[in-house]
Backbone as CSV, one residue per row, in Angstrom:
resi,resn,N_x,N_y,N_z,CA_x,CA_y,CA_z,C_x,C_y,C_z
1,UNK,0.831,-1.178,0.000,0.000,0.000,0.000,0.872,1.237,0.000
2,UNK,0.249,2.100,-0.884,1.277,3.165,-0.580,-0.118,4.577,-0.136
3,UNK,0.756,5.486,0.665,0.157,6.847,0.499,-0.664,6.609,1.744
4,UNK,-2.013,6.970,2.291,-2.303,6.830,3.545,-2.647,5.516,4.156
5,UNK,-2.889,5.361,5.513,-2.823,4.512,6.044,-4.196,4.317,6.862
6,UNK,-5.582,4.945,6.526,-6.158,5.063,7.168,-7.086,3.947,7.498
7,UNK,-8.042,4.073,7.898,-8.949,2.493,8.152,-9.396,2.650,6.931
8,UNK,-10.344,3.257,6.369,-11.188,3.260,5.587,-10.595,2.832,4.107
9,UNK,-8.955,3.148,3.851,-8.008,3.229,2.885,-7.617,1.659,3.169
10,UNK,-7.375,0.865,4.276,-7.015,-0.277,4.711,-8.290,-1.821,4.261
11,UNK,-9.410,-0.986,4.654,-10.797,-1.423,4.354,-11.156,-1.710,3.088
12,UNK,-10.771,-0.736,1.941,-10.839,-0.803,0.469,-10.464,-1.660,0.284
13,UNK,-8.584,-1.831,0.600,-7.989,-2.800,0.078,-8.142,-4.168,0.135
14,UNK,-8.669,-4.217,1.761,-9.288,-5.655,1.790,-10.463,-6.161,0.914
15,UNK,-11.072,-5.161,1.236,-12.596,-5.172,0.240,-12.334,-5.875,-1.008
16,UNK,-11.288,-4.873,-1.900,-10.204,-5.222,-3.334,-9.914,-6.994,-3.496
17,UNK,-9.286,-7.182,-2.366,-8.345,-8.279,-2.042,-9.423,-9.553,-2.068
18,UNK,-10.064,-9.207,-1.234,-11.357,-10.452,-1.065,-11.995,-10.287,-2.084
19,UNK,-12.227,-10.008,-3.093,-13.293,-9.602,-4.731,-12.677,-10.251,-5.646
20,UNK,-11.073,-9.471,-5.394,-9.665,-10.613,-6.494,-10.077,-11.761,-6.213
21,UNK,-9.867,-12.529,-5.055,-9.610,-13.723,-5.110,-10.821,-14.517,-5.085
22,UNK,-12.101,-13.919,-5.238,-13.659,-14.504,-5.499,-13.414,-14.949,-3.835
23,UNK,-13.175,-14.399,-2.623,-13.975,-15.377,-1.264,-14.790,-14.997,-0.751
24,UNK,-15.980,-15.532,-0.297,-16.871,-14.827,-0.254,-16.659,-14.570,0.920
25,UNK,-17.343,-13.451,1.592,-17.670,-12.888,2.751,-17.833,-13.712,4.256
26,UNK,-18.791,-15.022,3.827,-19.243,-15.585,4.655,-18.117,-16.632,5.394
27,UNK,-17.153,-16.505,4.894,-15.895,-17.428,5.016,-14.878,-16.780,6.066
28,UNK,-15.178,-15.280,6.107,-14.200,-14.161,6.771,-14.239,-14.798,8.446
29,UNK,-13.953,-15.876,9.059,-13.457,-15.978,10.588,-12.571,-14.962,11.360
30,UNK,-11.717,-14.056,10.936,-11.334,-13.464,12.259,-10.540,-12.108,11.320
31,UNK,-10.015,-11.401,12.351,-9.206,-10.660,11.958,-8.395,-10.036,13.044
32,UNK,-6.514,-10.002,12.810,-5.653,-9.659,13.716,-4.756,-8.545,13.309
33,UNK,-4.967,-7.512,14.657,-4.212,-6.245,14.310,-3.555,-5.378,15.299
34,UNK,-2.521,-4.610,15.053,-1.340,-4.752,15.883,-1.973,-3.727,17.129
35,UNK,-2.872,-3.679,17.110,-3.668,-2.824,18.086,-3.705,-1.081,17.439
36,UNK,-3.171,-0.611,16.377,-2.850,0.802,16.037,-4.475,1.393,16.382
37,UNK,-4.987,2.820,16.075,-5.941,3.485,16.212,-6.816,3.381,15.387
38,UNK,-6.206,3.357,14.063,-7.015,3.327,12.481,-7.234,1.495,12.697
39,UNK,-7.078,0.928,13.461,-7.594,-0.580,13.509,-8.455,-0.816,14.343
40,UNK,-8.227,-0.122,15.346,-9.427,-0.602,16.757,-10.028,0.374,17.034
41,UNK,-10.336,1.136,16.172,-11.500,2.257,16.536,-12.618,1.845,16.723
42,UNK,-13.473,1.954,17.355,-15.122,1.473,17.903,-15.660,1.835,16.700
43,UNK,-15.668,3.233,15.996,-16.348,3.476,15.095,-16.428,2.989,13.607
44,UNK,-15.031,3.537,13.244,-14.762,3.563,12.126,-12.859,3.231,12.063
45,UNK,-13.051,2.121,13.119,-11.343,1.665,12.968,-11.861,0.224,11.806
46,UNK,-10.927,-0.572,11.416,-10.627,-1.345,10.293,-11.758,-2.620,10.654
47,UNK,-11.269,-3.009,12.223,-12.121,-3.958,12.890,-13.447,-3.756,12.383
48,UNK,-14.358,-2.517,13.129,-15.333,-1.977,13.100,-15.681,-2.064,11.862
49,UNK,-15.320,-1.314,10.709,-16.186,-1.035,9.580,-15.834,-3.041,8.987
50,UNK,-15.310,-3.649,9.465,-15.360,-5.192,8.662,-16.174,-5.900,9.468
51,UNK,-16.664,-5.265,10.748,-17.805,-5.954,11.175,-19.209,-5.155,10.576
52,UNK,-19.217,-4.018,10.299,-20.201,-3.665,9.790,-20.542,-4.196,8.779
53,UNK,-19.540,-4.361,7.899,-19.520,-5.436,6.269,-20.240,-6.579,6.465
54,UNK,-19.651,-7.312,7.395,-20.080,-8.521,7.831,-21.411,-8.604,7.820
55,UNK,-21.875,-7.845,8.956,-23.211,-7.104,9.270,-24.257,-6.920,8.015
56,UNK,-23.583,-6.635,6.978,-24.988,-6.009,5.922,-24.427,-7.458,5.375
57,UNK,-23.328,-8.149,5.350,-23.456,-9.561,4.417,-24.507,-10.568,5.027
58,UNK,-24.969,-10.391,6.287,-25.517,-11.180,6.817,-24.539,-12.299,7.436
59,UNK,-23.722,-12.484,8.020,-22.570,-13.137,8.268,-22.205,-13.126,9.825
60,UNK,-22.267,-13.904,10.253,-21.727,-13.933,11.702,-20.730,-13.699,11.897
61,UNK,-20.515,-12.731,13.193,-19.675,-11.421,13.894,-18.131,-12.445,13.923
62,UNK,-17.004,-11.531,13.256,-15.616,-12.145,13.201,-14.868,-12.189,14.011
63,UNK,-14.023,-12.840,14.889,-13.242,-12.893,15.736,-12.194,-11.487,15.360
64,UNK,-12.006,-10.935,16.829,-11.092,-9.626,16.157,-9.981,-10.230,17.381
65,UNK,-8.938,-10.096,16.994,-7.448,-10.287,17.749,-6.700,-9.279,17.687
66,UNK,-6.088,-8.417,19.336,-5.454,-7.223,19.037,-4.143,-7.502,19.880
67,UNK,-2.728,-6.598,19.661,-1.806,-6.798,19.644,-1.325,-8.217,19.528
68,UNK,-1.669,-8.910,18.829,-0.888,-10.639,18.600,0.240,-10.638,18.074
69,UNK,0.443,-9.266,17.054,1.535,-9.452,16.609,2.383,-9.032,17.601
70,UNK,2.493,-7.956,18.247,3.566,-7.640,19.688,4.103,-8.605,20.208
71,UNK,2.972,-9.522,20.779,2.863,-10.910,21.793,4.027,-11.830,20.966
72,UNK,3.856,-11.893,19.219,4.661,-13.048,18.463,6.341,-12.553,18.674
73,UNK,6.345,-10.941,18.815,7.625,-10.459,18.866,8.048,-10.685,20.368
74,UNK,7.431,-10.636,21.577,7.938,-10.208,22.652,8.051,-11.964,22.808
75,UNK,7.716,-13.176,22.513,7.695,-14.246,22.941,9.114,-14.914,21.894
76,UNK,9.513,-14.392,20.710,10.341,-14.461,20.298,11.871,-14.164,20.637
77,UNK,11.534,-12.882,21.581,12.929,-12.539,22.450,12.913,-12.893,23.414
78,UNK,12.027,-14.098,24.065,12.694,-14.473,25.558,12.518,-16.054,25.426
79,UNK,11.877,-16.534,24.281,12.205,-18.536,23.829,13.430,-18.255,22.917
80,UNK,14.175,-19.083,23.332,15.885,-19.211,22.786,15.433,-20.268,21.182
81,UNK,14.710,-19.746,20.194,14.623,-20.565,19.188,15.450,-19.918,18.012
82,UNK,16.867,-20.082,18.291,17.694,-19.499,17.303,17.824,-20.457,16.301
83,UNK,18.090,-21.489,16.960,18.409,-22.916,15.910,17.439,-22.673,14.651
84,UNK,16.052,-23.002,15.183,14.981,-22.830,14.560,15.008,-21.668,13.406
85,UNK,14.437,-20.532,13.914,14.749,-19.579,13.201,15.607,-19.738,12.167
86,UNK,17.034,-19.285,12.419,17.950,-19.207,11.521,17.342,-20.205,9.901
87,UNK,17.309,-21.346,10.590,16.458,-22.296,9.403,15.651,-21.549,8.364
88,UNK,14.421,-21.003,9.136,13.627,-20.192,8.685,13.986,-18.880,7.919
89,UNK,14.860,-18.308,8.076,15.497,-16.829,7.627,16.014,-17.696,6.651
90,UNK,16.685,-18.188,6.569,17.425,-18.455,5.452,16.444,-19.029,3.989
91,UNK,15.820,-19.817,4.508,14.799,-20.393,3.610,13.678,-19.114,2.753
92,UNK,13.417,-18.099,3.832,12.642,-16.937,2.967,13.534,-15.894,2.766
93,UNK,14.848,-16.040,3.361,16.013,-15.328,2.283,16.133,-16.481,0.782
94,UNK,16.203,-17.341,0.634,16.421,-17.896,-0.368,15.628,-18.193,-1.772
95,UNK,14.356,-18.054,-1.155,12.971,-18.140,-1.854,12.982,-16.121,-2.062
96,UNK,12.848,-15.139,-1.620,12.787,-13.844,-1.998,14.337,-13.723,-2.737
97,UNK,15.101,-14.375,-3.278,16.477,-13.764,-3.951,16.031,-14.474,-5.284
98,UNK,15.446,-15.208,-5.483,15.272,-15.465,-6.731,13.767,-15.314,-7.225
99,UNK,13.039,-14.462,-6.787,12.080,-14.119,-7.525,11.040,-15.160,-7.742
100,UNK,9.904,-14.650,-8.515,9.140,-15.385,-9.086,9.419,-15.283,-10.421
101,UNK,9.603,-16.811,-10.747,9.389,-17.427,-12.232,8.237,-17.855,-13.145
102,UNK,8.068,-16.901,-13.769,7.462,-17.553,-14.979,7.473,-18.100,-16.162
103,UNK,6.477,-19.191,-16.362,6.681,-20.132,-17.596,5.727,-20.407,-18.357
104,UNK,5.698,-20.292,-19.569,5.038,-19.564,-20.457,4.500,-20.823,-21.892
């Protein structure tokens, strides 16, 4: 995304995103966000207006999850899973250096 960051600008894109890929609405189970303002606004944060969506889809209310991502970082610096990791870094260093291929 480039340029603002707002809910409503965040909201589109999902909107966009879920239309691309044909899923329907009724499939939407949850949604997790790093707790920012433009996400957990009561009104018109990201949460909110995708439960309102929900809401006119007729769709039962989505699980909302806030700061999880913090929790994945702060549990990362005090479990000693370097071994692990490293594995991991390297593997999506290795897969992002060569691109996607296409074949034609």
């Amino acid at each position: 995304m480039h340029g603002q960051t707002t809910a409503q600008e965040i909201f589109r894109q999902l909107c966009d995103a879920i239309v691309d890929a044909g899923l329907p609405w009724k499939r939407f189970a949850g949604i997790t966000t790093d707790g920012a303002p433009s996400m957990t606004g009561r009104r018109n944060g990201l949460v909110a207006l995708v439960r309102r969506k929900l809401g006119e889809e007729g769709v039962e209310e989505a699980i909302a999850l806030y700061y999880i991502i913090h929790q994945q970082a702060l549990c990362s610096k005090y479990l000693k899973f370097d071994d692990v990791m490293s594995v991991v870094v390297k593997c999506i260093n290795h897969i992002r250096s060569r691109g996607l291929k296409q074949t034609s």
